[in-house]
Each structure stands twice: as C-alpha cells, then as structure tokens.
N, C-alpha and C positions, 0 to 999 in steps of 0.2 A: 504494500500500500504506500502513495507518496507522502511522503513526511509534509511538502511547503506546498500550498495550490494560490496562484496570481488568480482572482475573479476581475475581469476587466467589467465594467457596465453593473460596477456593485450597488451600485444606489438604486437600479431599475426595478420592475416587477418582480422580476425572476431574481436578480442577483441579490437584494436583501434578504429575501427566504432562504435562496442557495448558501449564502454565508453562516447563516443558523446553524442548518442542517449539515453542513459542512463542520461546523465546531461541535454541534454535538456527537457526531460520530468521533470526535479525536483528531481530526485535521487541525494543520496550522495555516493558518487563513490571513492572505494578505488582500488587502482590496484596494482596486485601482480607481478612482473617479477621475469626473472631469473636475470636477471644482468644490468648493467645500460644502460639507454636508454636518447641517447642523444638527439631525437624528442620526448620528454616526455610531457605528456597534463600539462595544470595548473591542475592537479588532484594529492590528496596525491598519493604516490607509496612508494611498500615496497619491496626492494629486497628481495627473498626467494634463490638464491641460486638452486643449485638441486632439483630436485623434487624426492625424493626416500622414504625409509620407516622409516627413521629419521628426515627429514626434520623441524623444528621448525616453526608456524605459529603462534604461539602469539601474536605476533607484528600485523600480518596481518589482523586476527580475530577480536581483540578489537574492540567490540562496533559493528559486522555487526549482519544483520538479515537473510540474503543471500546471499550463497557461488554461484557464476556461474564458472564452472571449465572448461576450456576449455583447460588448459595448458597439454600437449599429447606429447609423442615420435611419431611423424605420421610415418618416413622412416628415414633407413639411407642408404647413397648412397655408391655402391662396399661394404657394409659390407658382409661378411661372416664368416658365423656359422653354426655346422649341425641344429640345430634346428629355422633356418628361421629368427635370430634376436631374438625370444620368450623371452629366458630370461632378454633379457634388455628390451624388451617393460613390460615386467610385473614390472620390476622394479620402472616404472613410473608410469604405465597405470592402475597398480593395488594395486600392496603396497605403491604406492604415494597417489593414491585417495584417497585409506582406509585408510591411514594415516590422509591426511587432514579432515576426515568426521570425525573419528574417534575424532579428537582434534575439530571438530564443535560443537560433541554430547558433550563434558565436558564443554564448555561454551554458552549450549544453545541455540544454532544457528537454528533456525526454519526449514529454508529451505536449499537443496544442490538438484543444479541442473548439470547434470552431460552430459555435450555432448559428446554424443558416438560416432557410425557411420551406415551407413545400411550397413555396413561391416558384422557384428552382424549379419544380417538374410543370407548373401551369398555374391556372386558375378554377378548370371544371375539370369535371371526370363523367365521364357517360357509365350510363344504370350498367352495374357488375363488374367495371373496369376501373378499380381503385390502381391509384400511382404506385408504384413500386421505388424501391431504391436507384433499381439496375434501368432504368425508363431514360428516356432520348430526354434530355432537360428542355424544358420549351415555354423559358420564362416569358411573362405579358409586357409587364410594368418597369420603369425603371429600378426600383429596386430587387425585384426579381433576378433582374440582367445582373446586377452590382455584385447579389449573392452568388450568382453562379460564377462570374466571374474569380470573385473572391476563392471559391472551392478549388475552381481550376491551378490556379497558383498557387494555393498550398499544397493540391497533388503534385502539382509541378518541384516545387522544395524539400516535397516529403521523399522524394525520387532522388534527388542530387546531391539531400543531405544525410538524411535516414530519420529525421526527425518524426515523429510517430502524430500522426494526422488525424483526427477522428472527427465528422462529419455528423450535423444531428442538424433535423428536419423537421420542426415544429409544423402544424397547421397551428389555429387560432389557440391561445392558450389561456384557461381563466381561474382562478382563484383570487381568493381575499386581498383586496385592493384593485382588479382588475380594470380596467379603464373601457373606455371606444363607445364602440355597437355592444360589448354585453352590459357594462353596467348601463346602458340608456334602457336596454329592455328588462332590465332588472328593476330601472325606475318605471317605468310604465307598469309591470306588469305590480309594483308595488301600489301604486295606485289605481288600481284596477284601471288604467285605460284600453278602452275595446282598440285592437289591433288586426288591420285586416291580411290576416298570412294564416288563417284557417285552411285554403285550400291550396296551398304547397305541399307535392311530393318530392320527395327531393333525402341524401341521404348524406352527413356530414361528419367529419372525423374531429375530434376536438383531443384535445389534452389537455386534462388537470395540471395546475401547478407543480401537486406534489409527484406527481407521475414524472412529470418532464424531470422535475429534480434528481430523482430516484435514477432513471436513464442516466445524466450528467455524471452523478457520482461514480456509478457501475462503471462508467466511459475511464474512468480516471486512472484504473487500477484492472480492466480487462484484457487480460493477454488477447486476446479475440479482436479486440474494437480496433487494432492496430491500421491505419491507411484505410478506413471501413467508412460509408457511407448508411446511416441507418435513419427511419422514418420512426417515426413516434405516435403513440395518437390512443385514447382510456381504451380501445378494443371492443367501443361500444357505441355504433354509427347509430344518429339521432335523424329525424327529419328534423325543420325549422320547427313545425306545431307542436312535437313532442317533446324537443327542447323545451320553448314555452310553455307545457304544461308542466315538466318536470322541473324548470325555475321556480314558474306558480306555488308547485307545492314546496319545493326548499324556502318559499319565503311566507309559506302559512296562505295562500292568498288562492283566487281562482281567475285562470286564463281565460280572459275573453277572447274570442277568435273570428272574425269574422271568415269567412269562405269566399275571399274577395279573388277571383281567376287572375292565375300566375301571370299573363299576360299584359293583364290594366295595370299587375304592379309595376312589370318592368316597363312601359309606359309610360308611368307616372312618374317614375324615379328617370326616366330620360329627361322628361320635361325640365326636372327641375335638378339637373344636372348630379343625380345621383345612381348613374349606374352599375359601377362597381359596388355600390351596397346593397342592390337589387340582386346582383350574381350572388352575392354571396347568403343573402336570404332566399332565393329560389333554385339556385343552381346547387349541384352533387359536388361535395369533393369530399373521397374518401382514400384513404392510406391503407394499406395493406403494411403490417408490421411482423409478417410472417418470419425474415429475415430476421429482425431485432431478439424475435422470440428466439429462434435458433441457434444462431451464432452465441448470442448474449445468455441465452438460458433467463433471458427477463421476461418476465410480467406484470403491466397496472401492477404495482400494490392496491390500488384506494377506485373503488368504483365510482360510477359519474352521479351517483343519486348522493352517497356520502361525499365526493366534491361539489358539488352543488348547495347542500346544505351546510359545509363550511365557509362558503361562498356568500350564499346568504345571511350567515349569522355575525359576517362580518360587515357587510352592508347594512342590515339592521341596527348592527351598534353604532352606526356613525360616524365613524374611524377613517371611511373613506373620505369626508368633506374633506 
C-alpha cells in the first residue's frame, strides 16, 4: 500500500471526501489546491496556484508515491469562443496534467491516476449498447476533446517512462454537497414542484460518491489497474422518472411527474437554449463496468437507494447553502 498520496483538486466535491476517507484508512494525505481554503482538513496542503503548463509542483511532490488528479477546468459559465472553450480547457486539462506527470516521472512517483470522464466515449448510448472501456473514444464537447486528449499523453508517458497510469471514467456523480442539474431537482422535487419528465424512457448510469471513492482508492495500491483504463458507475441503471421517484422518496416527499412526450421537451429546451440538458434528461447513457469488476475484483460497496438517502439527508440539513 502507498505510504504518501498528492490529491490535486482537494477542495472539490470529490477531493474533500476522498481526503477523509483517504486518512481514515491510514494514508498520508497531502493536498494540492489552487488557493486558500479557509475549511481546510488538519491535513498538510500546498497551494499550487494555476494549473497550466508551467505550473511548479515540487513542493507538492516531495516525498509522495501517488498522484490522484482530479483538479479539471469542468465548465465555464456564458463563456464564448469559436472553438467551444477548447483552448483553455486544454490549457489545464492537458498541458496541466502533462505537466504534473511529467514533473512525477523526474522524481519517481510510481503511480498517476488521472480522472477523466465518460465524456471521452460520447454523450448517448443506444437501448443495450452501454460504452465500454475498450470503445473508439468519440468525445462531443470541448471538454470531452481536452479529456481525451489528456488520456492520450499520459499513455503516451506511461510508454516512455514506465510510470504506472491509471484511467477512471466517471459518468454524473452525486452525493452530499452535490451541485448542477441534481441538486436543482433535489430542490424541486423538495418542494413538490410538478415536473414534466413523467414520460421518458431512457436508461442512465450514475455513481455515488462513495462508490467512485472506493474505485480511487483500490486504483492506488492494485497491481491490476497498472496503464488500465476503467469505467465506473453504482451497477444500477435508472430511467430519469425513477430516478425522481427514488430522490422523492430519499427526501420523504412524493414525485410529481407529469407524462409530458420526450419530444416537446427536447423542443422546449432548444428554444431556450438548453439542449444539452434535455440529452441528458431524455437521452440513454449507460457504462458497462464488466471490466472494472474483473480485472479489479471491485464492487459498488453502497447501493443507489442508500446513496441517495445520504444524499438527501445532507441536503435537508442545510449544509449545502
């Protein structure tokens, strides 16, 4: 097991919990931010500043064995560019990472584990045809393009230097504190407001928090995950309305639905410039984590009805304002 693990992007969703649950097992946890962070763990932390293709990590490096990188340009909000954002997510997403790998492989650093997205394989998946690992990558969006890019240069590194590469593929991922499209329909459905996504079929892979964590960790210390590319995802594909029924009930409440035809919605979300949030409420995407099982000998720990109701009870208390 590694004695020191670097978590880049420690202050985000994931990397707060991850540091937890990292100290509780017995790891020595160093964590990298961009700038100060005033709810900081009793854990060292190293500001890094920007994340671009100069960036200095020396300070941060000293003395680990595993880099966990999760620190990412994901969105930026009303930007415009002709090229979709591209070149500033590559500025992080790619000439950052290759930077930090880059400065891992001169002092030695065993492992760099690099969380992508299942951006990387698409945006839909057609009924029974869930994404695979081993799948033609065939990103939509600018930062889709950035992660995959990103991937390709650390196999490329992982090839020339021997440095051990490990690849993880989130879809959407939600637990306590979770932001975007889930907590909005968390506040909706908290308020009983009627939502019309009653008659969507449609079948989607999600990951809990603790699930995704659980992966991470295994990654850190599996002789298996070596240069390994794997998908993640709780092993238990929801439609949109059963989602929302099983929020409903993690938050005590009951899901109004209306049965409003998939087509007025995506429609209506054209009109007013919200398509991409229409795919993703109507449209299939599911992961096949067959691989993950095999290779890794992993399983969900925590099912999606007990993520969900942790989910909830964290939203209830207010924590999230």
């Amino acid at each position: 097991m590694p004695n020191r693990v670097l978590v880049t992007g420690a202050n985000g969703f994931i990397g707060k919990s991850l540091c937890l649950e990292l100290l509780r097992q017995g790891y020595s946890v160093r964590r990298a931010i961009r700038g100060r962070d005033k709810r900081a763990l009793n854990v060292e932390t190293v500001s890094i500043g920007h994340i671009n293709s100069t960036t200095t990590w020396t300070e941060a490096l000293s003395g680990v064995d595993v880099i966990i990188h999760l620190a990412a340009r994901v969105h930026v909000m009303k930007e415009i560019s002709t090229d979709g954002g591209l070149a500033e997510f590559r500025k992080v997403n790619v000439e950052g990472t290759l930077n930090l790998a880059r400065q891992a492989v001169e002092l030695d650093i065993k492992r760099f584990i690099f969380i992508s997205s299942i951006k990387v394989n698409g945006e839909e998946t057609s009924s029974g045809a869930p994404y695979t690992a081993e799948d033609k990558p065939a990103p939509v969006d600018a930062y889709g393009v950035s992660k995959r890019e990103a991937e390709d240069a650390l196999r490329q590194l992982a090839n020339e230097t021997g440095i051990e590469v490990v690849i993880i593929r989130p879809p959407l991922i939600y637990g306590p504190g979770v932001k975007a499209n889930f907590h909005s329909m968390m506040r909706y459905l908290d308020k009983s407001i009627p939502l019309p996504l009653g008659a969507i079929q449609n079948q989607r892979s999600l990951v809990a928090l603790d699930n995704m964590i659980d992966l991470i960790i295994t990654c850190t210390h599996h002789p298996a995950a070596i240069n390994q590319t794997f998908l993640v995802s709780d092993g238990e594909d929801v439609s949109t309305p059963a989602l929302l029924k099983l929020m409903a009930i993690a938050l005590g409440k009951k899901a109004w639905l209306i049965p409003l035809p998939t087509v007025v919605i995506k429609q209506c979300a054209c009109l007013i410039g919200k398509r991409a949030i229409a795919i993703r409420l109507c449209g299939s995407l599911q992961v096949d984590i067959s691989k993950t099982r095999e290779l890794l000998g992993w399983a969900p720990p925590v099912k999606i009805n007990d993520a969900l109701l942790k989910t909830a009870k964290f939203y209830k208390s207010g924590l999230h304002e």
